[in-house]
C-alpha positions in Angstrom: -12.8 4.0 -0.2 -11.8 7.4 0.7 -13.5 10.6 -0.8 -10.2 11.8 -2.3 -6.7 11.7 -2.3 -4.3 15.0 -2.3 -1.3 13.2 -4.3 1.2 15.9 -3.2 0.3 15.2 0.1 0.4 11.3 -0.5 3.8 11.1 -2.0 6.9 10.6 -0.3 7.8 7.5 1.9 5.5 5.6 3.9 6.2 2.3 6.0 4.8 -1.1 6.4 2.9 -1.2 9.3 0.5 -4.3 8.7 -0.1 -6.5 5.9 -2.0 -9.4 4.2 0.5 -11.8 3.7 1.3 -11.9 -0.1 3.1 -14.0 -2.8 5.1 -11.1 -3.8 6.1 -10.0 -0.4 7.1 -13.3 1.1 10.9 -12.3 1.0 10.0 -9.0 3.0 11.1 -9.8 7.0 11.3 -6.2 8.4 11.6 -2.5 7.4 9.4 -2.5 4.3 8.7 0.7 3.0 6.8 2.0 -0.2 8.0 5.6 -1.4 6.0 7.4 -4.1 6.5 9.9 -6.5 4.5 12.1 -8.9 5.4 12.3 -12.6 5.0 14.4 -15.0 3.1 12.5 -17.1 0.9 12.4 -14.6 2.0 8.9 -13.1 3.6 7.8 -9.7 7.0 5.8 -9.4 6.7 3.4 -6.9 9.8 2.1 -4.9 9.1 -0.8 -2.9 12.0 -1.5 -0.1 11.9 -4.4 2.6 14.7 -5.7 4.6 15.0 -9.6 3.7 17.2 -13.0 5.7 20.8 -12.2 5.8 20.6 -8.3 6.3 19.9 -7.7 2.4 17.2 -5.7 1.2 15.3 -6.1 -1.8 14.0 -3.0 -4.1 11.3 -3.2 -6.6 10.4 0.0 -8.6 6.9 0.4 -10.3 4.9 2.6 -11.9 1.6 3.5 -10.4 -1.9 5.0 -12.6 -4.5 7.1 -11.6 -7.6 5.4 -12.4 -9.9 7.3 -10.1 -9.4 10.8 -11.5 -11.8 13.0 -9.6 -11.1 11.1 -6.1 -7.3 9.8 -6.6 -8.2 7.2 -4.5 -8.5 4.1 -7.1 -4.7 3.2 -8.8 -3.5 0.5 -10.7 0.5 -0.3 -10.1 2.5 -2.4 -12.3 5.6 -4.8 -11.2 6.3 -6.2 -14.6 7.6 -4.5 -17.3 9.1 -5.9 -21.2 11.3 -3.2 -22.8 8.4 -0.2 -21.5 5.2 -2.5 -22.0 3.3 -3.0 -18.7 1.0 -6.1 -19.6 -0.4 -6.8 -16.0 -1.7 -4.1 -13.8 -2.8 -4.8 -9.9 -5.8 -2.9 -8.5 -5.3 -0.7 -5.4 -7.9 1.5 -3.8 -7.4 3.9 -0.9 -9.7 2.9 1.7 -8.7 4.8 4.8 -6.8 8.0 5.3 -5.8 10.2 8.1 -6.6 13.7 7.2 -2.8 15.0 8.5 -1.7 12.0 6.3 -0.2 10.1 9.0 -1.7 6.8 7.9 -2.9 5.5 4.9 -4.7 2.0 4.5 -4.4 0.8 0.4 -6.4 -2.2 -0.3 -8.1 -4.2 -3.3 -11.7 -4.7 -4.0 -11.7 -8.6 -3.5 -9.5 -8.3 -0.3 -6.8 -10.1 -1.8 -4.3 -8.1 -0.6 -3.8 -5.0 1.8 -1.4 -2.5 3.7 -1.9 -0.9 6.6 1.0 2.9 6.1 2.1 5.5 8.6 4.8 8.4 8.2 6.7 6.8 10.8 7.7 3.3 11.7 5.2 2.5 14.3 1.4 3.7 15.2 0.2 4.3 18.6 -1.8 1.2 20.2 -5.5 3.8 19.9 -4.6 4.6 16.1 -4.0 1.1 15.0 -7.4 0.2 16.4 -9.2 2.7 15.0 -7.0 1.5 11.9 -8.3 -1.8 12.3 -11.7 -1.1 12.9 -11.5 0.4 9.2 -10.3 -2.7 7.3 -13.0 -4.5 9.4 -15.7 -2.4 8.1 -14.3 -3.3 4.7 -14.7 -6.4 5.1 -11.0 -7.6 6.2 -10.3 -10.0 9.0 -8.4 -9.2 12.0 -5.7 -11.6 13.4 -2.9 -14.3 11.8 -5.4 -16.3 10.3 -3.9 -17.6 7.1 -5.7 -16.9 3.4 -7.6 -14.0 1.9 -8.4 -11.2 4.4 -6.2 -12.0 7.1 -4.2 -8.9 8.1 -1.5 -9.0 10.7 
């Protein structure tokens, strides 16, 4: 996990670069994005975008907690929500940043699931590796391989 997180310098829009296949992302077929903004309550609104089959997108917009309050880097982000009341809560830690915020790389602490983010739509060939070489350090798995900690 990273030392800390700058929010202001987090938020704003960030795209899919690599992911763990997910259950909740199996729709998503290109142009995903994740776009975040601070609150004044002190939350984050999430908006999750992703191009899907057909030329469609689909939008989901969450709400994100700071759990981690001295570092940032630990959040909880809910999809579900029953007139206000957020019953289920998914864990996501910051575990690599660029220091010019060009990349991010959000994961959970069982490696269940996991997001490689840039600024831009594509990272150069020597900053994805040194991307990778991160998530293998935490203990992810390189390649297509199907299951937990398999990032593509």
């Amino acid at each position: 996990m990273v030392g800390a997180v700058d929010l202001e310098r987090y938020a704003g829009v960030w795209y899919e670069i690599a992911r763990i296949p997910n259950r909740f992302q199996r729709q998503c077929v290109r142009g995903t994005t994740a776009t975040y903004a601070l609150r004044e309550d002190g939350k984050i609104d999430v908006v999750n975008r992703c191009g899907v089959d057909g030329g469609g997108v689909d939008e989901a917009r969450d709400v994100a907690r700071i759990v981690d309050t001295e570092s940032h880097a630990k959040l909880e982000v809910s999809f579900v929500s029953f007139f206000g009341w957020r019953p289920f809560w998914g864990t996501y830690w910051v575990i690599g940043l660029d220091e010019n915020y060009r990349w991010a790389i959000v994961g959970h602490p069982d490696r269940e699931y996991g997001w490689v983010l840039a600024r831009t739509p594509t990272l150069p060939d020597e900053t994805l590796e040194g991307v990778f070489r991160i998530l293998e350090g935490n203990g992810y798995l390189r390649g297509r391989a199907s299951g937990r900690g398999a990032c593509r």
